[in-house]
C-alpha positions in Angstrom: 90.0 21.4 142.2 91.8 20.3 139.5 91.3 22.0 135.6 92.3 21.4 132.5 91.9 23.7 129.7 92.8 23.3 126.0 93.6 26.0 124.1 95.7 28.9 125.3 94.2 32.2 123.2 92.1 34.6 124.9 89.4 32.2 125.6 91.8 30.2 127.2 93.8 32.6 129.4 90.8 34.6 130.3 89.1 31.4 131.3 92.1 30.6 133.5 92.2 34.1 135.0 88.7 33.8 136.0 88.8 30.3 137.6 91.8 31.8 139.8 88.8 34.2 140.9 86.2 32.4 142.1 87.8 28.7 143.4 90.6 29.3 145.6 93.6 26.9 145.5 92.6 25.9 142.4 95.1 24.1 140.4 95.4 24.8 136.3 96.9 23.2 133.6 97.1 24.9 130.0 96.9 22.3 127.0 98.6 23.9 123.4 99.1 21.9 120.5 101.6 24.2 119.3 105.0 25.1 121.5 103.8 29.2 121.5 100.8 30.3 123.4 98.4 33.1 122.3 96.7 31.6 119.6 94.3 34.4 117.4 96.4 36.9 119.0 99.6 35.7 117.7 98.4 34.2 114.6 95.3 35.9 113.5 95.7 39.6 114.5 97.4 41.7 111.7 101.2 42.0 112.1 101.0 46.3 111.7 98.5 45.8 114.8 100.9 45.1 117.8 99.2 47.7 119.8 96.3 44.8 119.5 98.6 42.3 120.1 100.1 43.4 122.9 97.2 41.6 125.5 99.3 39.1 124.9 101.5 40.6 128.0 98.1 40.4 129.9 97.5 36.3 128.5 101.0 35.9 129.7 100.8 36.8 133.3 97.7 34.3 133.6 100.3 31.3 132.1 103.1 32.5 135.3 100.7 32.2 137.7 101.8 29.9 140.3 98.7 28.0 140.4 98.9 27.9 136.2 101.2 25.1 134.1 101.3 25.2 130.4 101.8 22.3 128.7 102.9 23.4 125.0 103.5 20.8 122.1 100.3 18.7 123.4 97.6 17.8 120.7 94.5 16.4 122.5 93.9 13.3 120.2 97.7 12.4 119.6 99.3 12.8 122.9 96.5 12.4 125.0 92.6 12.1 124.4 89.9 14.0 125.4 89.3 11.0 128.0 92.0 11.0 129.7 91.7 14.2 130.7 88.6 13.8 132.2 90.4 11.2 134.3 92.4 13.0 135.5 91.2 16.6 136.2 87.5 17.5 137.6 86.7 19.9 134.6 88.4 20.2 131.3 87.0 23.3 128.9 87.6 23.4 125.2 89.1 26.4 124.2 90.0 25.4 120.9 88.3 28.4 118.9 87.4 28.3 115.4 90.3 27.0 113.2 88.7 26.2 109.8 87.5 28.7 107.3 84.0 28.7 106.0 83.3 27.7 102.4 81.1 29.7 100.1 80.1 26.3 98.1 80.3 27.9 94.6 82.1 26.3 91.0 85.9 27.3 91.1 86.5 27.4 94.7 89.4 24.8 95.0 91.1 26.8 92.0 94.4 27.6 93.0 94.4 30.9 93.6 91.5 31.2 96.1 91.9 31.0 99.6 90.5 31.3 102.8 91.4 34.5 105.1 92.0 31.9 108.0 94.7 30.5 105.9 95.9 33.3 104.3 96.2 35.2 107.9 97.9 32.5 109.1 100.4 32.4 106.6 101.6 36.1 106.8 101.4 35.1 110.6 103.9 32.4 110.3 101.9 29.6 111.6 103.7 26.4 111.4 100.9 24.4 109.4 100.3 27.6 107.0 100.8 26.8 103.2 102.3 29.0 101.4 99.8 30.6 98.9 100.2 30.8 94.8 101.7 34.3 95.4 103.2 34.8 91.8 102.3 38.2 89.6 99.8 39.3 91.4 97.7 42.2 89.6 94.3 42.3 90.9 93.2 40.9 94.1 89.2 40.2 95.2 88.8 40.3 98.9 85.2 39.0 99.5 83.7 39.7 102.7 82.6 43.1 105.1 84.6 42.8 108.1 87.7 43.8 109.9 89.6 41.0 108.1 88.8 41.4 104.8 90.5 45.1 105.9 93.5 44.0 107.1 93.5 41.2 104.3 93.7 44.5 101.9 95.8 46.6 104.0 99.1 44.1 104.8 98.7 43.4 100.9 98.6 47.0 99.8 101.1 48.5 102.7 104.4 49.5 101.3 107.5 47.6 103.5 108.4 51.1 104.8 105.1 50.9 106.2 105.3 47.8 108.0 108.4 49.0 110.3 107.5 47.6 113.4 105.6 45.1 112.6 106.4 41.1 113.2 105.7 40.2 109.2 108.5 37.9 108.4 111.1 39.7 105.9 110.6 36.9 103.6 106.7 37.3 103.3 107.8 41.4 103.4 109.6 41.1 100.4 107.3 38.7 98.3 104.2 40.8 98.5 106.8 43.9 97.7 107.7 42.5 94.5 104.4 41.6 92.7 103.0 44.2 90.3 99.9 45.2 92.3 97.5 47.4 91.0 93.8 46.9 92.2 92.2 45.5 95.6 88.5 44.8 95.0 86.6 44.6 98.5 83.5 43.2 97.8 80.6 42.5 100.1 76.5 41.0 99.5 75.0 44.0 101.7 74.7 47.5 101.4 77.3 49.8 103.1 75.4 50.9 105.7 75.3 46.9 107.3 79.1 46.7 106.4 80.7 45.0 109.5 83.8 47.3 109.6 84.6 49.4 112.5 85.4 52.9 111.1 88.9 53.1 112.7 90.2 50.2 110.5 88.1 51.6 107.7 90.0 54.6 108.2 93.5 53.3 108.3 93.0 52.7 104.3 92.8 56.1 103.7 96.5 56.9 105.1 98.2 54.5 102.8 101.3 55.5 101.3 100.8 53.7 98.0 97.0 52.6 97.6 93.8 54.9 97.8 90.5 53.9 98.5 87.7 54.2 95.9 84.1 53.9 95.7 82.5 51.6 92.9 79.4 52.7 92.9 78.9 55.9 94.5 75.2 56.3 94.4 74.9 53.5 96.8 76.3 55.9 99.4 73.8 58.2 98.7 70.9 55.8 99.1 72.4 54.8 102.5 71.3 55.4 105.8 73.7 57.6 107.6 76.2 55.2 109.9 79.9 55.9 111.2 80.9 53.7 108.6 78.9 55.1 105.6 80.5 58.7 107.4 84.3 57.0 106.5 83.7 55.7 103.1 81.7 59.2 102.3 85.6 60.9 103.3 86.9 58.5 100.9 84.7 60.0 98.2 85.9 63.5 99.0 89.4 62.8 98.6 88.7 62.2 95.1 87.0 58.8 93.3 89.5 58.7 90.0 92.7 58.2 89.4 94.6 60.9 89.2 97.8 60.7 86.5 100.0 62.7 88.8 98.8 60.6 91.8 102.0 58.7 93.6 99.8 56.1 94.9 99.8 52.8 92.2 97.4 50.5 94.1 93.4 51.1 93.8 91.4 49.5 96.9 88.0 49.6 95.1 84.8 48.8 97.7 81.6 47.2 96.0 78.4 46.3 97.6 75.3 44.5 96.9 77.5 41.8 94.6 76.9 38.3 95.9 79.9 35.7 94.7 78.3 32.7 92.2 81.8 31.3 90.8 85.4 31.5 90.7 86.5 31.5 87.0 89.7 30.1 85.7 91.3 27.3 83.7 94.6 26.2 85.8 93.8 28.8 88.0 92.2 32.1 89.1 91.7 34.3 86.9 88.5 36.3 87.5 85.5 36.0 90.7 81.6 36.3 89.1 79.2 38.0 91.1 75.5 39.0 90.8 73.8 42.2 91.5 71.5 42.9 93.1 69.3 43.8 89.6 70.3 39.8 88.6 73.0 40.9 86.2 76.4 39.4 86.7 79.5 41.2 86.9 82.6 39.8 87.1 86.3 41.0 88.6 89.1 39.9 87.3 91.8 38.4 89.7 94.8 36.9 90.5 94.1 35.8 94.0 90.9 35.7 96.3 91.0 35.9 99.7 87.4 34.4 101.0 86.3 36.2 104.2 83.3 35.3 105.1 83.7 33.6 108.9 85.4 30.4 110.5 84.3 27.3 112.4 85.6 24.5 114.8 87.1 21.6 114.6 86.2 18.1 116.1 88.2 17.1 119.8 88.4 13.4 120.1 84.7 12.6 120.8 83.7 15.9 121.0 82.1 16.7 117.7 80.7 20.4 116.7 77.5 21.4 115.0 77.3 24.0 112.5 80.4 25.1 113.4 80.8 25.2 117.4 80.4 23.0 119.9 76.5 22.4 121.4 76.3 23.6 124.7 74.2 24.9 127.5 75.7 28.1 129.0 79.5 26.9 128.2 78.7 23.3 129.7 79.0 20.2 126.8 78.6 17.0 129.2 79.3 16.2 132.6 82.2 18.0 133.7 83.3 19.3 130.0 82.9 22.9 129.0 84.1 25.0 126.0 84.7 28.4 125.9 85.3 31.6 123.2 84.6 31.1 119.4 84.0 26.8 119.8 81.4 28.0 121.8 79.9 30.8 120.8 80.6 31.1 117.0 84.0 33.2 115.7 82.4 36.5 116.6 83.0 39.4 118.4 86.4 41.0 119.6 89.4 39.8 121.8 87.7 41.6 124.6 84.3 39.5 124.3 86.2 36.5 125.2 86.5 37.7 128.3 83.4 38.5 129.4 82.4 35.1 128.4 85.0 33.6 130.2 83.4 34.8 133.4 80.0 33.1 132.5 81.6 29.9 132.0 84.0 29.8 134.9 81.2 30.9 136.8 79.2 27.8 135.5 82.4 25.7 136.7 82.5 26.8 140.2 78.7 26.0 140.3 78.8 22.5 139.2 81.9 20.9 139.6 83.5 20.1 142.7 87.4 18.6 143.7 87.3 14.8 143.0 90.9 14.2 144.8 92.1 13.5 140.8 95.9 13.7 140.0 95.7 16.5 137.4 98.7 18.0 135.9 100.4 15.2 137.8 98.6 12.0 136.0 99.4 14.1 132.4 102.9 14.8 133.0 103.6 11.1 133.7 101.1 10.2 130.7 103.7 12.5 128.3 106.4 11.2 129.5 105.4 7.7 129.5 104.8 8.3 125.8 108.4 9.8 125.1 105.8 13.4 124.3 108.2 16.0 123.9 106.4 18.9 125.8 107.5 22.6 127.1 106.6 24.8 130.0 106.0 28.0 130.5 110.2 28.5 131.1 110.4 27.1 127.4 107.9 28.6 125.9 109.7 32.0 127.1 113.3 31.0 126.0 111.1 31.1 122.4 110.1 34.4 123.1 113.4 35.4 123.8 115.1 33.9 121.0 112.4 35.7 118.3 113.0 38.9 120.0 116.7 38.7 119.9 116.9 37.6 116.2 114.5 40.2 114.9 116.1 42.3 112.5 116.2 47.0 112.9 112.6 47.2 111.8 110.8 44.4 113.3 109.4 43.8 116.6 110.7 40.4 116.5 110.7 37.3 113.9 109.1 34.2 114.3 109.7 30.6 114.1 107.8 29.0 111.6 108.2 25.8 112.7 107.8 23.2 115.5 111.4 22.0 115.2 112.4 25.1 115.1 110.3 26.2 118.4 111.3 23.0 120.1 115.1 23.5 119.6 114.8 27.3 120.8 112.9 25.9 123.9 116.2 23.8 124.5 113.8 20.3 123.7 116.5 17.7 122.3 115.1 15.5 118.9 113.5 12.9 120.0 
């Protein structure tokens, strides 16, 4: 059986790890649009989290399995469609996850200024399409949203470089969000602490900052809470002390609200302040340099295959007739890098079940496709002279330092122009 699968994050490689499994002599080919593998785990984990990041040593042994191709630098819809895979493999899966950030749909939000975390992430991350954000005197940041990234939104921005020793943030980025005159992080979420989505270990972290503390807006809310690990973090927070203190080293205040629900983005030219309501109905408003938006992601079309509300419609990981998808396009950006892999059993257990070895040319009928189209595409050997190459130019304090571009990826693959 022949299997194609598009998209090479954890949904991808897990997929490809459990097809290996359960259909022997399997043959699999897997389809990146970008040179690099890894997807969220190279470009949406936070750079201080390499411990995280390190699956990626797991992901890789999947990609040099001998019955496993990669086929880097292939976008399904320029180089190939989403048909022509079907012709020539027996299954293909979607593994595309969920690239776009959500919109809140309020005035001000295409102020420059404001931003989605998905962008934003992938900008520290050195992703090659990643615009670089208005980052210019920033005094006071609003991260909207209750989760794990609006925390490591706050904590990359408030970490001192010191603290980022290790780390695969670019010097570059290091240095630019060094030099602007930060003072206040506002966290803000529309629900009550106790239904904050944080997981108290990244809550923590905040509290072991060199140069920001973490502060409680409104204390009372904690005190009306019911009594959850995360309500138990922020409550430690309050007991280190909820002013500022004039002898106290640390300049940057990382302020939590709750119950505030965002109603506009104020700001003539650009950002200037975010407007919430309260719960009571009164509006409050923060004032800001930059908001970072975290509030969830969702997929993006392949060829024919269109999604709905944000992933792809499907009935146990199965789309049509011998097309599958996998991860966050199918089940909705949610969950950790570990879930992907337990869904990546179901749906390569739905795979063995229905589809059966046609006799199709597989990685065979792509390869001459490519190269009939002059597509300039890497293997697993070049996607590993990359690797190599950012390791090696990676400076004393950094784990290594990326590419931020195609050409750049292509050329350290050893790909001529074409």
């Amino acid at each position: 059986m022949k299997i194609a699968i598009v998209g090479s994050g954890p949904a991808g490689c897990y997929l490809a790890d459990q097809l290996l499994r359960l259909v022997p002599g399997c043959a699999i080919d897997v389809i990146d649009r970008l040179p690099v593998p890894f997807g969220l785990v190279r470009y949406g984990v936070a750079p201080d989290h390499q411990a995280t990041k390190s699956v990626s040593r797991i992901l890789d042994r999947t990609l040099a399995h001998k019955q496993v191709n990669f086929f880097g630098n292939v976008e399904v819809g320029r180089d190939v469609t989403l048909e022509q895979l079907l012709s020539f493999y027996d299954a293909v899966a979607l593994a595309t996850g969920a690239q776009r950030d959500r919109r809140l749909g309020i005035p001000g939000e295409n102020l420059p200024g404001v931003i989605g975390s998905g962008s934003f992430v992938a900008w520290y991350n050195g992703h090659p399409d990643a615009k670089i954000p208005p980052i210019e005197n920033i005094k006071s940041v609003v991260v909207i949203g209750n989760g794990n990234v609006a925390i490591d939104v706050a904590r990359v921005l408030a970490k001192e470089p010191s603290e980022l020793a290790g780390s695969d943030l670019s010097h570059d980025i290091t240095q630019l969000l060094a030099a602007q005159p930060l003072r206040e992080i506002h966290i803000v979420g529309r629900r009550g602490p106790a239904d904050a989505k944080f997981t108290p270990h990244e809550l923590a972290e905040l509290g072991n900052l060199k140069r920001a503390k973490p502060f409680i807006a409104d204390p009372e809310e904690l005190e009306k809470a019911d009594a959850t690990p995360i309500v138990g973090v922020l409550e430690k927070f309050l007991e280190n002390g909820n002013c500022q203190d004039s002898n106290e080293q640390r300049s940057v205040s990382v302020v939590f609200h709750f119950y505030l629900a965002p109603v506009a983005f104020v700001g003539y030219g650009r950002l200037q302040a975010v407007k919430f309501r309260a719960k009571d109905g009164k509006e409050v408003e923060i004032a800001a340099d930059l908001a970072v938006t975290c509030i969830g992601y969702e997929s993006l079309p392949c060829c024919t295959a269109k999604p709905v509300d944000g992933k792809f419609a499907n009935a146990d990981g199965k789309i049509d007739e011998r097309l599958y998808v996998v991860g966050w396009a199918k089940r909705g950006p949610s969950g950790v890098i570990a879930s992907s892999r337990s869904d990546a059993q179901l749906v390569a257990k739905k795979i063995a079940e229905d589809v059966s070895d046609g006799g199709r040319r597989g990685g065979e009928g792509l390869r001459e496709h490519l190269q009939s189209k002059n597509a300039r595409f890497l293997d697993h050997t070049g996607w590993k002279r990359i690797n190599d190459a950012e390791v090696a130019r990676a400076g004393e304090h950094r784990c290594r330092e990326k590419f931020c571009s195609v050409e750049e990826m292509l050329e350290a693959s050893g790909k001529s122009p074409s």
